[in-house]
C-alpha positions in Angstrom: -15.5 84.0 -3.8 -16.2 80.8 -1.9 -18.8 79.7 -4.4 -17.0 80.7 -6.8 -14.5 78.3 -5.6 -17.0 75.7 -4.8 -18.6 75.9 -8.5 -14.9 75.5 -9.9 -14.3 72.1 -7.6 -18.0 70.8 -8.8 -16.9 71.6 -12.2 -13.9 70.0 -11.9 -15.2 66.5 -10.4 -17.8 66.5 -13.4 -14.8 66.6 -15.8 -12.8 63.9 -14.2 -16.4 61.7 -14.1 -17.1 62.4 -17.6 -13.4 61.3 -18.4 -13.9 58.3 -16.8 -16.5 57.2 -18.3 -15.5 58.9 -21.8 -12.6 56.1 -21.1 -14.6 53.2 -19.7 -17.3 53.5 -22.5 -15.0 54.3 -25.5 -16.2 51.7 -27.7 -19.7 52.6 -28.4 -22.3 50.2 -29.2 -25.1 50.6 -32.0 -26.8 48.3 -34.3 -27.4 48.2 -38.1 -31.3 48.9 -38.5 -33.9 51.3 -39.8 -34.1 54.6 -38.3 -37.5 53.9 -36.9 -36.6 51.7 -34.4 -33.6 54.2 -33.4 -35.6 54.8 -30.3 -36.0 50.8 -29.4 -32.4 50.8 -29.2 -31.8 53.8 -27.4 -34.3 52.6 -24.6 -32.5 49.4 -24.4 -29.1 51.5 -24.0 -27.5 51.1 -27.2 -25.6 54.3 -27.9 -26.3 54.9 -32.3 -27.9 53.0 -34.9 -26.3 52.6 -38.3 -28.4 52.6 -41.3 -28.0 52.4 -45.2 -26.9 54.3 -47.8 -29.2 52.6 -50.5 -31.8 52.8 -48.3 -31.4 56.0 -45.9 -29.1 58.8 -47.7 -30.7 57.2 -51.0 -29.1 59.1 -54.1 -31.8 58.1 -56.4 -34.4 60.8 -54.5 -34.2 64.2 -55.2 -33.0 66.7 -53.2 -36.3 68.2 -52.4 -37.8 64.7 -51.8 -34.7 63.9 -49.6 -35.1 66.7 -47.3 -38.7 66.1 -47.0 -38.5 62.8 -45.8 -35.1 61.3 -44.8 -33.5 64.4 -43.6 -36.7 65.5 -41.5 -35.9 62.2 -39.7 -32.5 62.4 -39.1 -32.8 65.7 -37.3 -35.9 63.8 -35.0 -33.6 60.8 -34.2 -33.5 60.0 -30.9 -30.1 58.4 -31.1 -27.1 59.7 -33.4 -26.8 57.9 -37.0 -23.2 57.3 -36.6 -22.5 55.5 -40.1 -24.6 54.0 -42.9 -23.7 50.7 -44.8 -25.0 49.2 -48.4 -23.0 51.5 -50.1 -23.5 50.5 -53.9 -27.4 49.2 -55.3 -25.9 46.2 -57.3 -26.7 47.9 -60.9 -24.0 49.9 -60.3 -20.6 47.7 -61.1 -17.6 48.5 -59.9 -15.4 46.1 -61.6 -15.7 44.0 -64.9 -16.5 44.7 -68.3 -19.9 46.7 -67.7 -18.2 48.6 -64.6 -19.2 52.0 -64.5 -16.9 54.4 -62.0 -18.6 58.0 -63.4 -21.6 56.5 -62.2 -20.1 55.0 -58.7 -18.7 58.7 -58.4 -21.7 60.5 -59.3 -23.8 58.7 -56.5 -20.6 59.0 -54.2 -20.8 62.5 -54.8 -24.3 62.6 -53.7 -24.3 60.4 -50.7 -21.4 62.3 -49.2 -22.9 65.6 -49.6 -25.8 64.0 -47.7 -23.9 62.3 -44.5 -22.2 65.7 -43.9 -25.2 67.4 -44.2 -27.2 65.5 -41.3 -23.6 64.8 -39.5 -22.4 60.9 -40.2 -18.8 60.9 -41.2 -18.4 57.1 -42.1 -20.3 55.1 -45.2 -19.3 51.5 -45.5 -18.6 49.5 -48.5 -19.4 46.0 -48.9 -21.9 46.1 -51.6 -20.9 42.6 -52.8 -23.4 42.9 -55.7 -21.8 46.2 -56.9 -18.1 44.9 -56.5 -17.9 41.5 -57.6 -16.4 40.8 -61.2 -18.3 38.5 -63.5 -17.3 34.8 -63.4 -14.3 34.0 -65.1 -13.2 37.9 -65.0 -9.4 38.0 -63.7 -9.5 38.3 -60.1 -6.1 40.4 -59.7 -8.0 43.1 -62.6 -10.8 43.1 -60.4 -9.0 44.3 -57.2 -7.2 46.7 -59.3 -10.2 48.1 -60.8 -11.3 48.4 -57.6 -8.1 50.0 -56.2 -8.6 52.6 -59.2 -11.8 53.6 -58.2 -11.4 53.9 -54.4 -8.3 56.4 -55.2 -10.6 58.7 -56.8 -13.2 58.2 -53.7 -11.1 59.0 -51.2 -10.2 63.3 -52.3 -14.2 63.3 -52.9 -14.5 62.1 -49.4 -12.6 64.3 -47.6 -13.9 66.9 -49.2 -17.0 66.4 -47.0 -15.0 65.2 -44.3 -16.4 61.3 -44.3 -14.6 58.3 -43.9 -15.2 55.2 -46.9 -14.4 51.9 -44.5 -14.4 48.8 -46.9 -16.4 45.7 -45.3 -14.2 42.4 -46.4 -17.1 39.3 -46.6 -17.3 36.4 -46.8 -16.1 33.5 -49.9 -20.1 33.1 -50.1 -21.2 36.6 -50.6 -18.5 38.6 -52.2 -15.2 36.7 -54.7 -12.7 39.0 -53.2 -11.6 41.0 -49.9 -12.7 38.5 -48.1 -10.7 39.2 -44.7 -9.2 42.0 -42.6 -6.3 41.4 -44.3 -7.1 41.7 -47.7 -9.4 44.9 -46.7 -6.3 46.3 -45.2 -4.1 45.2 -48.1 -6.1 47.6 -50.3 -6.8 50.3 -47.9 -2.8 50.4 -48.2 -2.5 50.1 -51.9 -5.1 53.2 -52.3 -2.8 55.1 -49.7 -5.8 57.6 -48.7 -6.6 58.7 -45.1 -10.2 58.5 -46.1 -10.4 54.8 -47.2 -10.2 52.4 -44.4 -11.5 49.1 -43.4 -14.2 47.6 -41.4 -13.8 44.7 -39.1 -16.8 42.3 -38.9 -16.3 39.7 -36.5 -19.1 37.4 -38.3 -17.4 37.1 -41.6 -14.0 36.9 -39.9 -15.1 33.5 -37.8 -16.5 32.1 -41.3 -13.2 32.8 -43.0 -11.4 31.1 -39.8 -9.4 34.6 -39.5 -8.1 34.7 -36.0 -8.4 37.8 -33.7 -5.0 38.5 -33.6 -5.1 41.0 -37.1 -7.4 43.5 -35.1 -4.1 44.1 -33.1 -1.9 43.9 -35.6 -3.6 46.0 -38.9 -5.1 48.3 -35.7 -4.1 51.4 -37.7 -6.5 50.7 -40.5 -9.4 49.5 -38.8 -12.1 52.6 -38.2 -15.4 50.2 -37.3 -16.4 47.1 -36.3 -19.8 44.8 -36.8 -21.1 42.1 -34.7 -22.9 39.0 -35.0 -22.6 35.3 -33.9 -21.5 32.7 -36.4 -24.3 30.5 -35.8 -27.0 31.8 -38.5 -25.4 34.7 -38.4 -27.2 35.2 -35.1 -27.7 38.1 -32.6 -24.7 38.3 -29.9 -25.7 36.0 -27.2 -28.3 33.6 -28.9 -26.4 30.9 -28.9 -23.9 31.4 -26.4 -20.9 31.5 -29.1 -17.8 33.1 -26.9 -16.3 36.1 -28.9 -14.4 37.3 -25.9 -11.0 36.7 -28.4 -12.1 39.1 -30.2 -13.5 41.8 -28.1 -9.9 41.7 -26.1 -7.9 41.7 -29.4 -10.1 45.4 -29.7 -9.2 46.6 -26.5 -5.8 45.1 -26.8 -5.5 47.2 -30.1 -6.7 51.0 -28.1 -10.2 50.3 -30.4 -12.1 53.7 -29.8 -14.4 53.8 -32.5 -18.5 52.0 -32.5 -19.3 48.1 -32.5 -22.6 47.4 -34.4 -24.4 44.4 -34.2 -25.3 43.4 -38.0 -27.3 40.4 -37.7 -30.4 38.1 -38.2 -33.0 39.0 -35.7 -35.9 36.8 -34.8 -38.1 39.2 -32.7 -36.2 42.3 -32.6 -38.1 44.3 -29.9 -37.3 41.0 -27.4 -33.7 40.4 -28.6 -32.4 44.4 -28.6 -31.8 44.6 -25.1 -30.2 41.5 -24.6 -27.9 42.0 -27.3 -26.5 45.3 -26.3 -26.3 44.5 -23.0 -24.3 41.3 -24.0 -22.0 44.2 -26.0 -21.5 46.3 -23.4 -21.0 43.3 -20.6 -17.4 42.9 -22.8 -16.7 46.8 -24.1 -17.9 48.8 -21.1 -15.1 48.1 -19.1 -13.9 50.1 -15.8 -10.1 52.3 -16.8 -7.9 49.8 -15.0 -9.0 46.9 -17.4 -8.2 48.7 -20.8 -4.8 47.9 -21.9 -3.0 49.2 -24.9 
C-alpha cells in the first residue's frame, strides 16, 4: 500500500511538471526547411520542422513512388513535421482568366490525403505564383475567385482533419492579402473552421502592420513565421528587436508553432542561435504569460 501510495505522489508531481512546462513552452518553435536537416534542428533544440507541399507531400508523384520515398522519411524523422507550406506549383492559377479550381482541388485532394496520412494537420497557402491575377485583372474578382475556391477547400479539408492557414505577403511578392488583416478578412468571408490565417512577422514589418492585430484577429490566427526584416534575415542576425511582436502573441493566449522562414547564410552555424534567440522570448516561466 505504501508504494502504492508513493508511486501515485511520483505520478502526480510528474503531471504537475509536465503541466508546467506544457504551459511555459506552449509556443513551439520549428523552422521551415528540408526534412533532412530535421535532425540539425532537433540537436539544436528546435521542437518541429515545417516543410513543403510542392516539394515534400508532392501530388505530382504517385502513390507508390510517394510512399517509397517521402513517406519512408516521414516515419524516420527525428522531429515531428508539424505543417508544410508552398501550397500551389505556380502552373496551377487560382484566379484570372486561365484559373483552374478542378485542378487546385484535385491536388488538394491529394495533398490532404497525404498530411493525414503521415500526421500534419496544417498546409499553408501563400503560393503567390498560383494566386496572383494577371496584370490589369480586377483586383476585387480576384479575391472573390479566391474566396470561391477556399469555400470548396475548406469541407475537403476537414474531411481529413487539416487545417488550410492563408500566408498574407508582401506588395512585392503577392498583389493581394498582403496583411493579417486582409488574410483575416477572407478567412471570415469563407466562414470555414478549416481556413485560417498565418501570421508572418517578416512580411508584417515590410507592410508597416503593427503588432497589435495578432491580439486583436487572435481567433483567426493558427501559425506564425519568423524572420528579421533586414534581408529577410535569420532571427538575431542583425539584432532587429521583434519583442512587440512576440508579446502581442503571448498577449493574444498564442499556443500554436513559430517557424523561422528565412535566408540562411550557413545554416548548420546559424540553427542554434536562431532557435535559441526563439525560445529566449516564447519559453517563458507560467507567471509571465498573460492573457
Amino acid at each position: 500500500m505504501r508504494k502504492l501510495t508513493l508511486l501515485l505522489i511520483a505520478l502526480s508531481a510528474a503531471s504537475t511538471s509536465l503541466q508546467a512546462q506544457t504551459t511555459a513552452t506552449s509556443i513551439t518553435t520549428g523552422v521551415c526547411t528540408s526534412i533532412r536537416n530535421a535532425q540539425k534542428v532537433k540537436d539544436a533544440g528546435g521542437d518541429f520542422v515545417e516543410l513543403s507541399v510542392t516539394g515534400f507531400l508532392n501530388p505530382h508523384l504517385s502513390d507508390d513512388e510517394w510512399t517509397a520515398g517521402n513517406y519512408a522519411q516521414a516515419l524516420a524523422s527525428p522531429l515531428p513535421i508539424y505543417a508544410c507550406n508552398g501550397f500551389f506549383p505556380g502552373d496551377i492559377k487560382l484566379t484570372g482568366p486561365e484559373r483552374n479550381q478542378a485542378a487546385a482541388l484535385e491536388w488538394c485532394e491529394v495533398a490532404f490525403r497525404r498530411a493525414r496520412q503521415v500526421g500534419i494537420s496544417m498546409l499553408v497557402l501563400g503560393s503567390s505564383g498560383a494566386r496572383n491575377h494577371p496584370e490589369g485583372y480586377d483586383k476585387a474578382t480576384a479575391v472573390a475567385e479566391f474566396t470561391e475556391l477556399l469555400r470548396r477547400m475548406g469541407p475537403l479539408a476537414a474531411a481529413h482533419d487539416v487545417v488550410v492557414v492563408l500566408e498574407p505577403l508582401r506588395q512585392a511578392e503577392a498583389n493581394y492579402m498582403n496583411t493579417v488583416a486582409e488574410g483575416v478578412a477572407i478567412v471570415r468571408a469563407v466562414g470555414h473552421d478549416n481556413i485560417r490565417c498565418l501570421a508572418d512577422i517578416y512580411h508584417m514589418m515590410v507592410e508597416n502592420e503593427g503588432p497589435e492585430v495578432l491580439v486583436t484577429e487572435r481567433k483567426y490566427i493558427h501559425h506564425v513565421h519568423v524572420a528579421e526584416k533586414t534581408e529577410r534575415s535569420v532571427p538575431g542576425t542583425h539584432g532587429e528587436d521583434l519583442t512587440p511582436y512576440y508579446d502581442a502573441l503571448r498577449r493574444a493566449g498564442y499556443r500554436g508553432g513559430l517557424s523561422i522562414e528565412a535566408r540562411w547564410d550557413d545554416f548548420d552555424t546559424q540553427i542554434a542561435p536562431a532557435i535559441a534567440e526563439l525560445q529566449k522570448h516564447t519559453r517563458l516561466k507560467r507567471n509571465q504569460i498573460t492573457l
